[in-house]
Every structure is written in structure tokens, then in C-alpha cells.
C-alpha positions in Angstrom: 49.7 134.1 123.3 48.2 136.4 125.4 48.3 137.0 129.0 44.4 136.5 129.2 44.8 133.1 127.5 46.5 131.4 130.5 45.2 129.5 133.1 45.6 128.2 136.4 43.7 124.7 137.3 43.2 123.2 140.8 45.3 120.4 141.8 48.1 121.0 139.1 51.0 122.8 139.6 52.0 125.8 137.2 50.2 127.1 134.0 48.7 125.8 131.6 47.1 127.3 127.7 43.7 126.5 126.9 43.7 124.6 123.5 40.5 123.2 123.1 37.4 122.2 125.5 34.8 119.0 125.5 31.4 118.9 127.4 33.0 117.4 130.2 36.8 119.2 130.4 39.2 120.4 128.6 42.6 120.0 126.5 45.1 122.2 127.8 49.0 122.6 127.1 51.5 123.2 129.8 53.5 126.1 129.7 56.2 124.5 131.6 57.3 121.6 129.5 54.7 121.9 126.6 52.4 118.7 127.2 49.0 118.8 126.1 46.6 117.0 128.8 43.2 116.2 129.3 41.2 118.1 132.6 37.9 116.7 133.7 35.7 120.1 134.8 34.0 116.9 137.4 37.5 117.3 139.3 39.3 120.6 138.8 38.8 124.4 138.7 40.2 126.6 135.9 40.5 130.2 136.3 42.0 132.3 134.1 45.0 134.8 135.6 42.9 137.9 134.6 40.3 136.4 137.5 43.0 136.4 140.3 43.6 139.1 142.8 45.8 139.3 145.9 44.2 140.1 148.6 45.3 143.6 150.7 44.9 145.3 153.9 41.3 147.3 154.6 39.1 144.7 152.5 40.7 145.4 149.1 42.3 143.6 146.3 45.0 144.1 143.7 44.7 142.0 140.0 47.6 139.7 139.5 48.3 142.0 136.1 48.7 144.9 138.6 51.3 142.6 140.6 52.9 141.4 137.8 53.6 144.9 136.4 54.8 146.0 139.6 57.2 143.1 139.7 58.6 143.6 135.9 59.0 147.1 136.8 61.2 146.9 140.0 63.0 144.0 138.7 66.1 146.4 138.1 65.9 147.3 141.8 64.6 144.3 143.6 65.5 140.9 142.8 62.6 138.7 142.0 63.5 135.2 144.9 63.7 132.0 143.0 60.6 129.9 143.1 62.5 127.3 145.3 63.2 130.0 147.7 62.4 130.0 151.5 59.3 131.6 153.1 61.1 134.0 154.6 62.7 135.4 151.2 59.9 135.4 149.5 57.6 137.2 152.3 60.6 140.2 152.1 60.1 140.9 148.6 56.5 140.9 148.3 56.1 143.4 151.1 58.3 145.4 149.0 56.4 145.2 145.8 53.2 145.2 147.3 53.6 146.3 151.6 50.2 146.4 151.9 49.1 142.9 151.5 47.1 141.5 153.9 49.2 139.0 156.0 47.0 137.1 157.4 44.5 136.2 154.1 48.2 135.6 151.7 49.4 132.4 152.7 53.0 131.2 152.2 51.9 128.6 149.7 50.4 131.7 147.7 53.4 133.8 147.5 55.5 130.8 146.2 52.9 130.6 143.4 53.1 134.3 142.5 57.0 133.9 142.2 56.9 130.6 140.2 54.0 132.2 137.8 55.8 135.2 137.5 59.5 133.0 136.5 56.8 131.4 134.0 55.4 133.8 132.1 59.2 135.7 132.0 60.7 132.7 130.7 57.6 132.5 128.0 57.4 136.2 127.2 53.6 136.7 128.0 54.3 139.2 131.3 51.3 141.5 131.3 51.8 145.2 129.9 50.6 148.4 131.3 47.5 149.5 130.1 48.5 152.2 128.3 51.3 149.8 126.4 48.5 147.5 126.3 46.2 150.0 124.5 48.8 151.3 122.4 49.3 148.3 120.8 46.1 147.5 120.0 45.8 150.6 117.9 49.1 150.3 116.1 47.7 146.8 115.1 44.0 148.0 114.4 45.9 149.9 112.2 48.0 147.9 110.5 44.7 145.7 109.7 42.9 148.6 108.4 45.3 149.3 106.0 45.7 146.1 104.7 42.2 145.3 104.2 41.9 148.7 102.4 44.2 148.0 99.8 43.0 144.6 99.5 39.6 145.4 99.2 38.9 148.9 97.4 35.5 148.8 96.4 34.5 149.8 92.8 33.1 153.3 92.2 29.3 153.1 91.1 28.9 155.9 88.4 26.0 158.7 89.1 23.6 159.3 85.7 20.9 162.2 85.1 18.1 161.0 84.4 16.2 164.3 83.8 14.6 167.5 85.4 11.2 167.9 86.1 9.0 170.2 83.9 9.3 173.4 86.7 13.6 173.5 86.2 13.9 171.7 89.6 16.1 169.1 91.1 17.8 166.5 88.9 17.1 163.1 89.5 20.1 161.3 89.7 20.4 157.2 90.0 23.5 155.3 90.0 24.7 153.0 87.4 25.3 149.4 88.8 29.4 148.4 87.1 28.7 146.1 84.1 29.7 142.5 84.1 31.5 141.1 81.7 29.6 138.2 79.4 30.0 135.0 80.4 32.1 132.8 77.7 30.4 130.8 75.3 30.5 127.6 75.7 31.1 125.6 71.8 28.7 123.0 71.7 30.8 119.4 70.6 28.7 117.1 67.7 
């Protein structure tokens, strides 16, 4: 699962996987406690997490990947609050992994979903990577793929044949031989 696969859907606490959609919703799984449920597109929003940003001082905004880096990254020197955790806590750290935020558009109620999310996606394994990380694995697996379908799936060599030269000595006309097919096996007829 990938970070860009999960969701967040109005109305419903925590995240959720998309596993399947219908004209008028669509199936998702929890990521909490695994339940798959049904969610009527009449009566919630979905957006995915690569669609959220957190708002910042001077009309800007930071991707919730670029926050959740920041916060994997400074886990060794700042503890990550508890989702449970006061307003007060959790208004601390996030000025120290992100001090520009812009107090007045990031509500409480935000920054206790950012912590809870973030707990998540730890707990699951699906924490965004860097984009160089990101890239880099995407290569080595590119790779991996290449070279597998390659040995899988040489292609047979078609073999060149002269045809003949014209009557001045020029070029040689060359066409390629198509591989032969083997017969097909008789069948015996029964009387």
C-alpha cells in the first residue's frame, strides 16, 4: 500500500484504503481496525492525503507528505504527542516541526488529526518517503521488472538472406527470413 492510496472521508474518523467504488460510493477498508464499509459520495467527501496541505504564514501551504517527513525525521529529537494529548501539547510540537504555520487558519481539531494520522500510518508502515528515496526506489524496481521480463521474454532472432545484387555490382538486397514453424501433428483418422 502506498501512501497515495489512503484516504481521508468527511464525517469519519481516521483513514481509510480505497478497495473498490460503485456509481453512488465507495467500499473502503479502515486502517484502524481493518473493516471494510460502504461510503455514499451523496453524504461524504473523500480526499486522498496527497490532496492535503497545511496551511502557513504569508498565503502559503505545505503538503501533508512534506509534514510527515518532517515529523519522521525529527522523531529522534522531538517526541511526536499522543493523539489523546492536550491542545496545548500538541500546539508545542507542531510549531517545532513546522513554526511557521499559520495560527489562526490551523485549528486545534486539525492538529489532533495530523498527530493521530501520523500514529496511523507509523503503526501501518505507509509514512511518506523523501522524494529522492521515493525516486530511488522506483528505479531499483523498474529494474528489477526489466530484467525479469527480459529473461522471460527474449525474442527469437530473425535470420538476414541475400537475395542478389543488381546487374551494376551495387547494394545487396537483403530480406529477412521469418523462423519456421514446426508442422502441426497429424491427426490418425479412426474407421
Amino acid at each position: 500500500m502506498k501512501f497515495s492510496e489512503i484516504i481521508s472521508i468527511s464525517g469519519k474518523s481516521g483513514l481509510f484504503r480505497l478497495l473498490n467504488s460503485r456509481p453512488d460510493g465507495i467500499i473502503v477498508q479502515s486502517l484502524e481496525d481493518g473493516k471494510s464499509t460502504f461510503v455514499s459520495s451523496r453524504v461524504h467527501n473523500v480526499i486522498t492525503l496527497d490532496n492535503i496541505a497545511i496551511f502557513r504564514e504569508h498565503e502559503e501551504t505545505t503538503p501533508l507528505r512534506d509534514v510527515f517527513i518532517s515529523m519522521k525525521d525529527k522523531q529522534s529529537d522531538v517526541q511526536v504527542p499522543e493523539s489523546g494529548s492536550d491542545e496545548k501539547t500538541i500546539r508545542a510540537y507542531l510549531e517545532q516541526i513546522l513554526p511557521d504555520y499559520d495560527k489562526q487558519r490551523v485549528h486545534a481539531s486539525d492538529m489532533k488529526k495530523l498527530v493521530k494520522w501520523f500514529h496511523i500510518l507509523k503503526a501501518k508502515d505507509i509514512l511518506p518517503q523523501p522524494e529522492e528515496e521515493l525516486k530511488a526506489n522506483e528505479e531499483a524496481m523498474r529494474d528489477q521488472e526489466n530484467e525479469s521480463t527480459e529473461v522471460a521474454t527474449k525474442p527469437k532472432k530473425a535470420k538476414a538472406k541475400a537475395i542478389g545484387t543488381d546487374d551494376e555490382g551495387g547494394t545487396t538486397a537483403v530480406a529477412e527470413e521469418k523462423p519456421k514453424r514446426k508442422p502441426a501433428a497429424k491427426k490418425k483418422k479412426e474407421d
